[in-house]
CHARMM internal coordinates of N, CA and C (Angstrom, degrees):
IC EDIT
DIST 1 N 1 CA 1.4430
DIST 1 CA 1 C 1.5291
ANGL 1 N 1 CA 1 C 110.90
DIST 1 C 2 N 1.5794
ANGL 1 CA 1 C 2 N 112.37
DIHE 1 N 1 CA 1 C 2 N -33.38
DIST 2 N 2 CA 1.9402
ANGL 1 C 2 N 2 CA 96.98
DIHE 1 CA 1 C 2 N 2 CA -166.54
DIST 2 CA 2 C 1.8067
ANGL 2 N 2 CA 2 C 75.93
DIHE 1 C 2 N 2 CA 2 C -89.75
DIST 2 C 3 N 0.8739
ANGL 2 CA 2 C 3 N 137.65
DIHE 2 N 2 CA 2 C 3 N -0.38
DIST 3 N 3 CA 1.4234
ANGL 2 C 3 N 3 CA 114.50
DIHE 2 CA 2 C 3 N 3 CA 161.68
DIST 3 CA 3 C 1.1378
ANGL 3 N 3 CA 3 C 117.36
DIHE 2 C 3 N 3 CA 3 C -81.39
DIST 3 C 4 N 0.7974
ANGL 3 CA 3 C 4 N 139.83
DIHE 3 N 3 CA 3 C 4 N -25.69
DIST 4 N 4 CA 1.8560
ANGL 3 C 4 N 4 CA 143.58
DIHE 3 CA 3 C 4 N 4 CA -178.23
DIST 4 CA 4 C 2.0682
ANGL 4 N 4 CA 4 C 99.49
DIHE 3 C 4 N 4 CA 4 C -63.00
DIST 4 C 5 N 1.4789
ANGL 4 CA 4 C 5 N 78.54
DIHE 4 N 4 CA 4 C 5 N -64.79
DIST 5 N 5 CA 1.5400
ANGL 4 C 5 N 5 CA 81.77
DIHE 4 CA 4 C 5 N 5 CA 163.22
DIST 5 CA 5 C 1.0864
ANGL 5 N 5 CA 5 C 165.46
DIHE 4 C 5 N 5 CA 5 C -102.88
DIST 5 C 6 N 1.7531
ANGL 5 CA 5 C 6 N 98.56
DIHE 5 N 5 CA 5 C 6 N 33.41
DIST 6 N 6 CA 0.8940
ANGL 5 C 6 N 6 CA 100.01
DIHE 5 CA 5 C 6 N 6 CA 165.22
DIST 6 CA 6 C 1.8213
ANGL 6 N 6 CA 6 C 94.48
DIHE 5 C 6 N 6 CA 6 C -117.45
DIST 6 C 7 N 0.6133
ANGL 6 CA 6 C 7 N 137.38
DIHE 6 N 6 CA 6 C 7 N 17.13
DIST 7 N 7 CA 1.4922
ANGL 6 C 7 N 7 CA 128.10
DIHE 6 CA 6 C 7 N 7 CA 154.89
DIST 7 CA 7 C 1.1875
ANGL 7 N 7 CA 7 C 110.64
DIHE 6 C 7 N 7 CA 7 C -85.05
DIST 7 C 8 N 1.3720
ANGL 7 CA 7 C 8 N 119.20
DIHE 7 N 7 CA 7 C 8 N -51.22
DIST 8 N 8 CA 1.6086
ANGL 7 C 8 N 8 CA 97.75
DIHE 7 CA 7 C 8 N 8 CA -169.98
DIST 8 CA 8 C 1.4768
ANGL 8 N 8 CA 8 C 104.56
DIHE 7 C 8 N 8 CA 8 C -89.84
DIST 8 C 9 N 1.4027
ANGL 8 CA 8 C 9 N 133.89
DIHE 8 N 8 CA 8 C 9 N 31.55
DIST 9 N 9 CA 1.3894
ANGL 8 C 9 N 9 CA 120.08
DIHE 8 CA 8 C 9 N 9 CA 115.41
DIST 9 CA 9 C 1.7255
ANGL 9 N 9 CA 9 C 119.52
DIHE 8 C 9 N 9 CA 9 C -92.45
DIST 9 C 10 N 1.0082
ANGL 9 CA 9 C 10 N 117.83
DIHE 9 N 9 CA 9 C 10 N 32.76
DIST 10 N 10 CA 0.9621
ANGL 9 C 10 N 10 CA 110.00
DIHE 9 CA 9 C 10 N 10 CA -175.09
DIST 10 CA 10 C 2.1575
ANGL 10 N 10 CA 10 C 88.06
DIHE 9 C 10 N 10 CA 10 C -110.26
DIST 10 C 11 N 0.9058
ANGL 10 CA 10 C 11 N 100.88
DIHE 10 N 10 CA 10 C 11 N -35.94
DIST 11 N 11 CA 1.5795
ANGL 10 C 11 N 11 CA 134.81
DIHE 10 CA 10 C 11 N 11 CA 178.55
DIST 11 CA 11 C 1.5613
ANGL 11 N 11 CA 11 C 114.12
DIHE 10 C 11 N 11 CA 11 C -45.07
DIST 11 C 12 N 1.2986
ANGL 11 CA 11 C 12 N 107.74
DIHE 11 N 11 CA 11 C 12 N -67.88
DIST 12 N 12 CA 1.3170
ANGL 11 C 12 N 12 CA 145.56
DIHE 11 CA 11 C 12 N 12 CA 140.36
DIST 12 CA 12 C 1.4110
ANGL 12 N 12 CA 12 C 125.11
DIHE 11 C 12 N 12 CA 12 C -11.39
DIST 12 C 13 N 1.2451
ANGL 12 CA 12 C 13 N 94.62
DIHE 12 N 12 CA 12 C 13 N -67.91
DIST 13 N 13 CA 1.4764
ANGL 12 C 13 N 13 CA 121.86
DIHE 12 CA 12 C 13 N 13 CA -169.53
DIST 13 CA 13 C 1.8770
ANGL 13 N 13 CA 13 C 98.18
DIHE 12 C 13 N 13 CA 13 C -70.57
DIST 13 C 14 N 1.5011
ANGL 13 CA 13 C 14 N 107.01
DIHE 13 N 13 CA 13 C 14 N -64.27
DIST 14 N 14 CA 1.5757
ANGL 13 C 14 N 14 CA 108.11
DIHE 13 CA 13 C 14 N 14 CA 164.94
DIST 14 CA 14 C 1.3182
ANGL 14 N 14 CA 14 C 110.87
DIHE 13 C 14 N 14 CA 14 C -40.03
DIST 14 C 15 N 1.4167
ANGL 14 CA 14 C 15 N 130.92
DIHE 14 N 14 CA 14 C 15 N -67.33
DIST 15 N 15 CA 1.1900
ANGL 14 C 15 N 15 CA 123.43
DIHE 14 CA 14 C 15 N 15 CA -170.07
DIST 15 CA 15 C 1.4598
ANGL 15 N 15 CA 15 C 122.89
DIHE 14 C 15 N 15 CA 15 C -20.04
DIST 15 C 16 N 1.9126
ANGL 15 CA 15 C 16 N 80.08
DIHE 15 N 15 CA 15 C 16 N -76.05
DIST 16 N 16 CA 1.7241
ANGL 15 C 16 N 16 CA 97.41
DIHE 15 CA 15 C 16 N 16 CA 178.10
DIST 16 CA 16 C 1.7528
ANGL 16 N 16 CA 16 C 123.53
DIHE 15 C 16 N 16 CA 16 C -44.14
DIST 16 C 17 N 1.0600
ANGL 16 CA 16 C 17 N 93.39
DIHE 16 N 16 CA 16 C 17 N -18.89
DIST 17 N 17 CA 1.4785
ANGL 16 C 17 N 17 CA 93.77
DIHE 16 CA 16 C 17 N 17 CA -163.56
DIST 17 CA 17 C 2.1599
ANGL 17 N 17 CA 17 C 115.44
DIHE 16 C 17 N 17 CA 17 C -90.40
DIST 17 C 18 N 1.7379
ANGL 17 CA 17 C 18 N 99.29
DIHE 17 N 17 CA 17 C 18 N -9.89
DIST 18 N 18 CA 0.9226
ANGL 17 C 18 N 18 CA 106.01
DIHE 17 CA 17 C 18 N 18 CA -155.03
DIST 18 CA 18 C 2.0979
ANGL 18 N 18 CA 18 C 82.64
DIHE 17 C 18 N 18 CA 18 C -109.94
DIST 18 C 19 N 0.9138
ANGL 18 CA 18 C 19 N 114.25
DIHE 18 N 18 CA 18 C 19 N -37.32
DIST 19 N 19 CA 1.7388
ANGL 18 C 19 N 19 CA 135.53
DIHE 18 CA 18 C 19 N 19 CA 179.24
DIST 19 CA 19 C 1.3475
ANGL 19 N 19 CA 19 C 97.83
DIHE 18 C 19 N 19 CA 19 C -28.05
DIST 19 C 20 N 1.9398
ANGL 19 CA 19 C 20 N 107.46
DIHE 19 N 19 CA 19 C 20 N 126.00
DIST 20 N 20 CA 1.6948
ANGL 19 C 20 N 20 CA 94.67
DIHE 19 CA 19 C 20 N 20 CA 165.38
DIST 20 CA 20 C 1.1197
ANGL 20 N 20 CA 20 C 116.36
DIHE 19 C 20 N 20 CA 20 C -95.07
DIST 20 C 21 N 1.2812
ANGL 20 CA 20 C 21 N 104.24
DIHE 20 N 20 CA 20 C 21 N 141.67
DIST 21 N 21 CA 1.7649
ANGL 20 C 21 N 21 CA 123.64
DIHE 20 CA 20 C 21 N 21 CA 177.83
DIST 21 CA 21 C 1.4332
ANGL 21 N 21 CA 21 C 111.58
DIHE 20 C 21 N 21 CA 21 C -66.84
DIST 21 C 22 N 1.2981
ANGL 21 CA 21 C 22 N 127.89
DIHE 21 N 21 CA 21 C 22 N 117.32
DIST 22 N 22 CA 1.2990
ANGL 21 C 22 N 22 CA 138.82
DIHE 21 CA 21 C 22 N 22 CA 163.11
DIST 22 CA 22 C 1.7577
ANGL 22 N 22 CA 22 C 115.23
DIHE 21 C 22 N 22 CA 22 C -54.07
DIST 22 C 23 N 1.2972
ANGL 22 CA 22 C 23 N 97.78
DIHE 22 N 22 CA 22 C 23 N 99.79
DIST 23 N 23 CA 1.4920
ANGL 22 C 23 N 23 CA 105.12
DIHE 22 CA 22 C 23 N 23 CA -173.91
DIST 23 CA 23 C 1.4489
ANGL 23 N 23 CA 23 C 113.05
DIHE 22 C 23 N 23 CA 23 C -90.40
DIST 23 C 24 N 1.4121
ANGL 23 CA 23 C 24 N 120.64
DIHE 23 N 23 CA 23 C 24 N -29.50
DIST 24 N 24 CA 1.2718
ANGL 23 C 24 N 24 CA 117.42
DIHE 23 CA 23 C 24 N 24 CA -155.53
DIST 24 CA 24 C 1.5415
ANGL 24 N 24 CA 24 C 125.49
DIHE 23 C 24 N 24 CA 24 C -78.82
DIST 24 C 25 N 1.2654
ANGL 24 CA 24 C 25 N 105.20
DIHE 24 N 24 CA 24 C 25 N 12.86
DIST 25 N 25 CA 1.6254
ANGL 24 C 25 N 25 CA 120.88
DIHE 24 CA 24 C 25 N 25 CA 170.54
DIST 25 CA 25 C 1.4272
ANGL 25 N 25 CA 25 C 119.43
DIHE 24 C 25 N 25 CA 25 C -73.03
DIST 25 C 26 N 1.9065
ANGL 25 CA 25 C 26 N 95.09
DIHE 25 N 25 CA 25 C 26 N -26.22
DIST 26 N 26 CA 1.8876
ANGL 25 C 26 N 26 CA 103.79
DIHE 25 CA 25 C 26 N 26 CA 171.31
DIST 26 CA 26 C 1.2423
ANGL 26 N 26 CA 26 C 91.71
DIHE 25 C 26 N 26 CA 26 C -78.23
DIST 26 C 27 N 1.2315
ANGL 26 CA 26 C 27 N 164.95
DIHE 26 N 26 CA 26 C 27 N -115.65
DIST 27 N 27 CA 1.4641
ANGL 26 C 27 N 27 CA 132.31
DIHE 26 CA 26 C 27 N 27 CA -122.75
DIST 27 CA 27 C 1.4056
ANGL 27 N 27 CA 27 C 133.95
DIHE 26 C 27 N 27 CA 27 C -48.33
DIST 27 C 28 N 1.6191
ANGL 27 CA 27 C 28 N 108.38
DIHE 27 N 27 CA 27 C 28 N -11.49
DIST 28 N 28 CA 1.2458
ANGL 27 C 28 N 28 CA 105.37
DIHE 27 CA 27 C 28 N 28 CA 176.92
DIST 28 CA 28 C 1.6932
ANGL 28 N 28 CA 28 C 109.91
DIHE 27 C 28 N 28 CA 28 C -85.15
DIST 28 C 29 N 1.8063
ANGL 28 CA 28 C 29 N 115.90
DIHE 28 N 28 CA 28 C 29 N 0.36
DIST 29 N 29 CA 1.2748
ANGL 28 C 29 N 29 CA 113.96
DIHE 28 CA 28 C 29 N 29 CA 155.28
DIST 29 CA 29 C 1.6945
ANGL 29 N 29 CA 29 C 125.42
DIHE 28 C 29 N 29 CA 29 C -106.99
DIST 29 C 30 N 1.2932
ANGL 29 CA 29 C 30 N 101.66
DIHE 29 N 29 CA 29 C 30 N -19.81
DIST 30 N 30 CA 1.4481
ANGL 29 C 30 N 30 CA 106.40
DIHE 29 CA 29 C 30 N 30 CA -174.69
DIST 30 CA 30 C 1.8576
ANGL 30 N 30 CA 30 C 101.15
DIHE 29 C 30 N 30 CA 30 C -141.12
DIST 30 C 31 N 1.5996
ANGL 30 CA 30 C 31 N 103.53
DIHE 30 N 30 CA 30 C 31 N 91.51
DIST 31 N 31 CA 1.5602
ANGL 30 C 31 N 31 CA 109.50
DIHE 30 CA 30 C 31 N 31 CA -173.09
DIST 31 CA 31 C 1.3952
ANGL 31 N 31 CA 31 C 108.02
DIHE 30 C 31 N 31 CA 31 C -56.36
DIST 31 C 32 N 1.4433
ANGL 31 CA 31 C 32 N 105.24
DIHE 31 N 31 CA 31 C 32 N 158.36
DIST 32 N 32 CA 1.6205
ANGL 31 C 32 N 32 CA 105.71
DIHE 31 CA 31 C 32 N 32 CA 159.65
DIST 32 CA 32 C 1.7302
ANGL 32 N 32 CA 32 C 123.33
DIHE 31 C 32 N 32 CA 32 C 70.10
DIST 32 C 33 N 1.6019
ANGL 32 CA 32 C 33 N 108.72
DIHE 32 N 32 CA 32 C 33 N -11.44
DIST 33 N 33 CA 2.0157
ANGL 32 C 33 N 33 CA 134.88
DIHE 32 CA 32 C 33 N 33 CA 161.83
DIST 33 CA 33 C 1.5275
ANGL 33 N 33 CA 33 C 81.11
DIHE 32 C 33 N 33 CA 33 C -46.55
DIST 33 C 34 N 1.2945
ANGL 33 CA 33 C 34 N 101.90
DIHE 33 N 33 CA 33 C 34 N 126.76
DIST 34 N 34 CA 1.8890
ANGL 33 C 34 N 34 CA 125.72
DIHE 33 CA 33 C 34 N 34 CA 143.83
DIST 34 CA 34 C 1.1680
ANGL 34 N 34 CA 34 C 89.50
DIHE 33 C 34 N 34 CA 34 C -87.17
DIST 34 C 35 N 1.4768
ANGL 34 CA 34 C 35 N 113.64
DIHE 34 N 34 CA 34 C 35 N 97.55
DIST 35 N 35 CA 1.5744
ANGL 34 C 35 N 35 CA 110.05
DIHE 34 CA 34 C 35 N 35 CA 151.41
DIST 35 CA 35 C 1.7406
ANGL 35 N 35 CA 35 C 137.68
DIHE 34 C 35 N 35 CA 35 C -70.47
DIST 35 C 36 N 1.2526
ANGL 35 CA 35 C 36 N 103.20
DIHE 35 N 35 CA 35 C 36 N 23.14
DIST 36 N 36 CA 1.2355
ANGL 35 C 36 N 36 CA 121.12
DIHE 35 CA 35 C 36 N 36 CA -169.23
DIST 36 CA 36 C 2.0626
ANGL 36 N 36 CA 36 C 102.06
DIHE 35 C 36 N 36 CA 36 C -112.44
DIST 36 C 37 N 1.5531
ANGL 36 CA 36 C 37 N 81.50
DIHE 36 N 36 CA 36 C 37 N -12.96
DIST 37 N 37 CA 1.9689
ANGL 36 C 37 N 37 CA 64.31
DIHE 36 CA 36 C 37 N 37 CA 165.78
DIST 37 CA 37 C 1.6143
ANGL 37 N 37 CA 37 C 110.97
DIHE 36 C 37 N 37 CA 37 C -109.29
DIST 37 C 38 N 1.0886
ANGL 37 CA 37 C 38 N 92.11
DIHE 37 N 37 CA 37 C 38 N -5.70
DIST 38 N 38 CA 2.2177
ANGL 37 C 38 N 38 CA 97.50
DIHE 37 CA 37 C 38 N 38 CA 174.74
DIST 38 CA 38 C 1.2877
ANGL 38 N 38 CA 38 C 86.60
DIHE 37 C 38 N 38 CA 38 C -52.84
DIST 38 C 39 N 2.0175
ANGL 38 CA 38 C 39 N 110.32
DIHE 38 N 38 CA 38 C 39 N 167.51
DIST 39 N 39 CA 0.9608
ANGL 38 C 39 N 39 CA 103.24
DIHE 38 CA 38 C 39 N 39 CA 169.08
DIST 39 CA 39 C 1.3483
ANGL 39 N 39 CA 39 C 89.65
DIHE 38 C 39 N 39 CA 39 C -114.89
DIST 39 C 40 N 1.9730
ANGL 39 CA 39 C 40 N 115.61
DIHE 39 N 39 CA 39 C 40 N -175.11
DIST 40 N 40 CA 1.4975
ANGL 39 C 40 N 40 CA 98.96
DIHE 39 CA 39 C 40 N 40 CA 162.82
DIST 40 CA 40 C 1.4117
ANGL 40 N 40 CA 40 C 157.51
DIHE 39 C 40 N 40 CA 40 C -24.99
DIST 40 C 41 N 1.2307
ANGL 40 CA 40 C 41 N 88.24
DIHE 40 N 40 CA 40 C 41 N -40.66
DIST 41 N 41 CA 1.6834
ANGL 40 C 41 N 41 CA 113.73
DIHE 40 CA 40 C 41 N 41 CA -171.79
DIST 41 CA 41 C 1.3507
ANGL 41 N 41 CA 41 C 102.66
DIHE 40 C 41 N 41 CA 41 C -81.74
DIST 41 C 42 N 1.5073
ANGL 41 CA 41 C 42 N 142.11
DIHE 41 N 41 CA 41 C 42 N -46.33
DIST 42 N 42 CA 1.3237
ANGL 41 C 42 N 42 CA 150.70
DIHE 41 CA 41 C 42 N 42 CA 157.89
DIST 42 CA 42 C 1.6183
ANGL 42 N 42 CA 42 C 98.83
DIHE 41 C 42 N 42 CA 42 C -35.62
DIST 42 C 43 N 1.2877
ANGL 42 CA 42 C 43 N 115.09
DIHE 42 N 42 CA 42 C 43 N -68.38
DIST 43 N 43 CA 1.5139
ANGL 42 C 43 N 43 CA 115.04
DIHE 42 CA 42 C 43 N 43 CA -165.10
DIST 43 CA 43 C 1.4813
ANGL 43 N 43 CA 43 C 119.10
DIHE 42 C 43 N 43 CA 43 C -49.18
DIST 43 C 44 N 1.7301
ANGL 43 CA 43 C 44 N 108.04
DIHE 43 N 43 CA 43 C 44 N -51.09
DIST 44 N 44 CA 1.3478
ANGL 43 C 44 N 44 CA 126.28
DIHE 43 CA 43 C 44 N 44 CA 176.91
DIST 44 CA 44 C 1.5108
ANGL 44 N 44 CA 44 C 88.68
DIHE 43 C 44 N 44 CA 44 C -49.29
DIST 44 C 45 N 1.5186
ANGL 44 CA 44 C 45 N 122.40
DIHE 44 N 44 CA 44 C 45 N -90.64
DIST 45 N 45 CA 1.4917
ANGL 44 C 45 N 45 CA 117.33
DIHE 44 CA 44 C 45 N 45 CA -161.26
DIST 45 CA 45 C 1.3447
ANGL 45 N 45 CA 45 C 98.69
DIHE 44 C 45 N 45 CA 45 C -35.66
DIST 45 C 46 N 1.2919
ANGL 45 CA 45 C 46 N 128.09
DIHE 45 N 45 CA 45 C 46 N -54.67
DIST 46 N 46 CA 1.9491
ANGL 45 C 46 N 46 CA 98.91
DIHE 45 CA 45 C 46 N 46 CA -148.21
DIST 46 CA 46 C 1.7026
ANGL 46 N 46 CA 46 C 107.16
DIHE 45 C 46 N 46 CA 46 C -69.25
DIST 46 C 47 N 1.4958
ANGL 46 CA 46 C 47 N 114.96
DIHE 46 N 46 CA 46 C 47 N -37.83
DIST 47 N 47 CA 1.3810
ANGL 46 C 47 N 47 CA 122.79
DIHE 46 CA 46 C 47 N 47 CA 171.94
DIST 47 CA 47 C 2.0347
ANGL 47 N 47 CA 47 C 123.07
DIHE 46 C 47 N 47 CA 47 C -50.36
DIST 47 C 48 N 1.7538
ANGL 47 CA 47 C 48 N 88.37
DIHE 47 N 47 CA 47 C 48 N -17.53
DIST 48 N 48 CA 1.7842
ANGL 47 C 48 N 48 CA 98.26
DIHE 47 CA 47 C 48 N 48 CA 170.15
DIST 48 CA 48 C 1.0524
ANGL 48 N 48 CA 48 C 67.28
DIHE 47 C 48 N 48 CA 48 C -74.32
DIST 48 C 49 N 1.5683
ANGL 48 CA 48 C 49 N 129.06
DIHE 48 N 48 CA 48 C 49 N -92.79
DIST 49 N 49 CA 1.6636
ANGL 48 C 49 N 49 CA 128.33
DIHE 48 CA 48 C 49 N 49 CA -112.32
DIST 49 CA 49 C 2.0657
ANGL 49 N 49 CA 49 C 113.63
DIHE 48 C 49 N 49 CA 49 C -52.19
DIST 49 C 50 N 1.7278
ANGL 49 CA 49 C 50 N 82.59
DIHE 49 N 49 CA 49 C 50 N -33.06
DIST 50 N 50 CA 1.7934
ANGL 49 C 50 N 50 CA 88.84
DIHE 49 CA 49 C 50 N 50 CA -175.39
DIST 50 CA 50 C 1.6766
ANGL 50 N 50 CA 50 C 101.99
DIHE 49 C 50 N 50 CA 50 C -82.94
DIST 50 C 51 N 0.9910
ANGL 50 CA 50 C 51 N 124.24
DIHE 50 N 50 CA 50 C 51 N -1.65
DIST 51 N 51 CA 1.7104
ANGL 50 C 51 N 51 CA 110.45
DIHE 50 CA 50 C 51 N 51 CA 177.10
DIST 51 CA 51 C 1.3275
ANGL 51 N 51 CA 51 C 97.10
DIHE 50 C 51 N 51 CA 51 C -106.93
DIST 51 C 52 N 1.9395
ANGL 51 CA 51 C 52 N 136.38
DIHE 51 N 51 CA 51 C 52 N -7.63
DIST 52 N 52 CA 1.0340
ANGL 51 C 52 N 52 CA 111.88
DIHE 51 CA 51 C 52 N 52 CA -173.73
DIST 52 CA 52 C 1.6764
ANGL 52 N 52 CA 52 C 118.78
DIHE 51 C 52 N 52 CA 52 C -85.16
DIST 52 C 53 N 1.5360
ANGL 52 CA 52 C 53 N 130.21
DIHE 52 N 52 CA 52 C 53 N -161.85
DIST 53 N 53 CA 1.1760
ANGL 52 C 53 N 53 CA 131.09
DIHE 52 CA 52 C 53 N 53 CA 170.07
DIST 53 CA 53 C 1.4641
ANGL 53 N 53 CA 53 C 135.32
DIHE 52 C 53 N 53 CA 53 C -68.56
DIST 53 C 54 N 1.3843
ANGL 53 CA 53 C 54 N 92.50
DIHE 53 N 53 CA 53 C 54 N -2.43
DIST 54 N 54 CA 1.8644
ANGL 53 C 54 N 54 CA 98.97
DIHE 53 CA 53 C 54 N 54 CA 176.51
DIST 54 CA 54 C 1.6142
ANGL 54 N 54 CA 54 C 117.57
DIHE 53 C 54 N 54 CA 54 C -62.84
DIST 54 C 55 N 1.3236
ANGL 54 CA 54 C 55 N 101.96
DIHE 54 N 54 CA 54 C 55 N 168.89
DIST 55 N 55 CA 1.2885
ANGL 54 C 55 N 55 CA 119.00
DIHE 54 CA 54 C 55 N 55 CA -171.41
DIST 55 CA 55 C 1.4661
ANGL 55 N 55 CA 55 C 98.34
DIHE 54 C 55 N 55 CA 55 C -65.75
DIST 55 C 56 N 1.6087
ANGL 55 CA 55 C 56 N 126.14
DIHE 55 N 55 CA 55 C 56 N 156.34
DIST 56 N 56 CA 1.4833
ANGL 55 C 56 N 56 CA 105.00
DIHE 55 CA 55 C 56 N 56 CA 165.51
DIST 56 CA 56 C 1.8675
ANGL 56 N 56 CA 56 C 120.59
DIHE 55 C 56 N 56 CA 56 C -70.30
DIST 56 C 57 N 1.2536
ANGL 56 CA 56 C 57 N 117.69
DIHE 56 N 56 CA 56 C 57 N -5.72
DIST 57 N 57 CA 1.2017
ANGL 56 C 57 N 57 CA 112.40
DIHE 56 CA 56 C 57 N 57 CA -171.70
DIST 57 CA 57 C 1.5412
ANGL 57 N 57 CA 57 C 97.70
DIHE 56 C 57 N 57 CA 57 C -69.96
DIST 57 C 58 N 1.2633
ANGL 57 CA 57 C 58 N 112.42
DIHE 57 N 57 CA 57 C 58 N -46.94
DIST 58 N 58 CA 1.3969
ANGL 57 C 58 N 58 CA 109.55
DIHE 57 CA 57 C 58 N 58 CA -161.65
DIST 58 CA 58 C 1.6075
ANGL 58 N 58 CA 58 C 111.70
DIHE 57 C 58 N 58 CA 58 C -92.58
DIST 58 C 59 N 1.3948
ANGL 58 CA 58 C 59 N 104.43
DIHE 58 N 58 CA 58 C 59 N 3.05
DIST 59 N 59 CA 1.4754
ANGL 58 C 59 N 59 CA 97.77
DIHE 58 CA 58 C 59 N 59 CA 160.07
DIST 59 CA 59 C 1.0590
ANGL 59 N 59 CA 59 C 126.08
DIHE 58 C 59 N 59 CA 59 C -76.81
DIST 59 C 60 N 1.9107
ANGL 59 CA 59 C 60 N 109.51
DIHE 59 N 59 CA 59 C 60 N -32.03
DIST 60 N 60 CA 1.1799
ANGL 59 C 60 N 60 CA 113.33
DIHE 59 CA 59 C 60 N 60 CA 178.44
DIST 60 CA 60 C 1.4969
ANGL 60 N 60 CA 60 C 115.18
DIHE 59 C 60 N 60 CA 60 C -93.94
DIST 60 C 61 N 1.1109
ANGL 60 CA 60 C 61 N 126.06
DIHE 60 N 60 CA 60 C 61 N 1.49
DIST 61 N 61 CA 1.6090
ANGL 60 C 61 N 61 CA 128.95
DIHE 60 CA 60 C 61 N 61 CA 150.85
DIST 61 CA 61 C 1.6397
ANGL 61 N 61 CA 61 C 116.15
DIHE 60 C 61 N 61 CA 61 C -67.37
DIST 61 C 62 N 1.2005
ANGL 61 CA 61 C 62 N 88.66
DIHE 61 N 61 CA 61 C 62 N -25.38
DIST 62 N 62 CA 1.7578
ANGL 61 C 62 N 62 CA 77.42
DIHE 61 CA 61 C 62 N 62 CA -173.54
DIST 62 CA 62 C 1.6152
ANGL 62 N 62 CA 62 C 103.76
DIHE 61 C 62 N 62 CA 62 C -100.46
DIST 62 C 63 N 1.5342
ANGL 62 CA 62 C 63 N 125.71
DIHE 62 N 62 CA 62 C 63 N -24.37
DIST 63 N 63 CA 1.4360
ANGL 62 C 63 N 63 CA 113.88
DIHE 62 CA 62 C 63 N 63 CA -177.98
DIST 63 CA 63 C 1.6058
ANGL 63 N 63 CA 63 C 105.83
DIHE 62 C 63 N 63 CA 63 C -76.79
DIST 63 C 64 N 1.5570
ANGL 63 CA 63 C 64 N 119.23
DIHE 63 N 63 CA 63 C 64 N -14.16
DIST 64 N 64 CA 1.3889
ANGL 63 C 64 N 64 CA 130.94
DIHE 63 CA 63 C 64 N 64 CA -179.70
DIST 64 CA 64 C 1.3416
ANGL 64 N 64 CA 64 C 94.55
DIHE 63 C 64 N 64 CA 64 C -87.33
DIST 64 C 65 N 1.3540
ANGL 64 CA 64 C 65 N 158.71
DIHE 64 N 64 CA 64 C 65 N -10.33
DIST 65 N 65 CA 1.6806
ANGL 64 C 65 N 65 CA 157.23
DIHE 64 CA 64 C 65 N 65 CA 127.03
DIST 65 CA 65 C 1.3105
ANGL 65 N 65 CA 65 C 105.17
DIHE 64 C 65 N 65 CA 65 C -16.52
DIST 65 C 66 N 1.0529
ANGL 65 CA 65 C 66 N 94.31
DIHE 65 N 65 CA 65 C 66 N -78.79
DIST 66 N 66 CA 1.7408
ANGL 65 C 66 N 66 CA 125.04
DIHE 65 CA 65 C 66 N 66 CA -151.03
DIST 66 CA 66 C 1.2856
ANGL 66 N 66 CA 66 C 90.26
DIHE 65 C 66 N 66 CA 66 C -75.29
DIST 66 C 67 N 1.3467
ANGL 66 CA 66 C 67 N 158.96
DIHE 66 N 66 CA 66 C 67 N -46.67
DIST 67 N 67 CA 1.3191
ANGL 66 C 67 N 67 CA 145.01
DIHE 66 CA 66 C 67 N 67 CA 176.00
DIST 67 CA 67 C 1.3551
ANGL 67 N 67 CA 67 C 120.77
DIHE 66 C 67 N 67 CA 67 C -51.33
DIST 67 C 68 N 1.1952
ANGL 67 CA 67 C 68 N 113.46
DIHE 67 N 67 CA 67 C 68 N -58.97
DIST 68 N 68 CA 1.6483
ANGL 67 C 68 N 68 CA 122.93
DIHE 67 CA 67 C 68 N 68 CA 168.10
DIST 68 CA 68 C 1.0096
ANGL 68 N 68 CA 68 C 128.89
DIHE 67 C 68 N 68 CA 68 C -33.03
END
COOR INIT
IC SEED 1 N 1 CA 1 C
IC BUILD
């Protein structure tokens, strides 16, 4: 049994790691971003900031931060 599970988090874990990230929600806050020079960690944050509860002004103030 901890073999079952631990492979298919092991499984899992590959998956996630290989999965493409839906980027194209940053241009609809910050036009014209090559999102190809963010690095991960940039992408993750700006993709929090646009799925979180803020206003859109200040989503798009803040993913227009972090691009610059």
């Amino acid at each position: 049994m901890k073999t079952l599970i631990a492979t298919t988090a092991l499984a899992l874990t590959a998956f996630a790691a290989t999965a493409a990230v839906d980027t194209s929600e940053i241009g609809t806050y910050a036009p014209g971003v090559d999102v190809s020079t963010l690095t991960d960690a940039e992408v993750n944050t700006i993709l929090s900031i646009i799925h979180s509860g803020d206003s859109e002004g200040e989503k798009r103030a803040l993913v227009q931060a972090l691009v610059k």
